[in-house]
C-alpha positions, 0 to 999 in steps of 0.5 A: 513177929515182925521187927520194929524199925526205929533209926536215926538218919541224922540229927533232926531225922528219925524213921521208926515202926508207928507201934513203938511206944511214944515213951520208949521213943523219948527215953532212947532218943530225946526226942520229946513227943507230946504224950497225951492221954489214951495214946501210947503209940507213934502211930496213935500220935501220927492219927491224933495229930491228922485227925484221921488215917493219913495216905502214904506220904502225908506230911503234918507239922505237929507240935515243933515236928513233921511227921511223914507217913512213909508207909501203910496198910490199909488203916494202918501206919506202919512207918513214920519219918520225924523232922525235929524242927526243935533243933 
């Protein structure tokens, strides 16, 4: 069982686990994420906004959001960093 991290580092900045759920995310965090069919996870939105499996510290611009990959293993995302350029 591994601990899934989800932190505000400030008003705009947020590091969380790529398996929390998008939804959780929104609620807890008004952060308003784009939710897309078939894609529950931040890491699902992270692969979906790259158009593929991004390397450690890969940065997109998605949807009024920068997400930074902080962290990975293999072909998994396991920490993302989100700027709220929405603020």
């Amino acid at each position: 069982h591994e601990d899934l991290i989800e932190k505000k580092i400030d008003d705009n900045d947020f590091l969380f686990s790529a398996r929390l759920s998008i939804d959780y995310i929104n609620e807890k965090y008004d952060l308003d994420l784009p939710v897309l069919d078939g894609i529950e996870t931040l890491g699902g939105l992270v692969i979906h906004a790259f158009e593929n499996i991004p390397s450690q510290g890969e940065k997109i611009s998605y949807d009024d959001f920068i997400f930074e990959v902080q962290k990975v293993d293999g072909n998994k995302i396991l920490l993302v960093k989100i700027h709220n350029n929405r603020i």
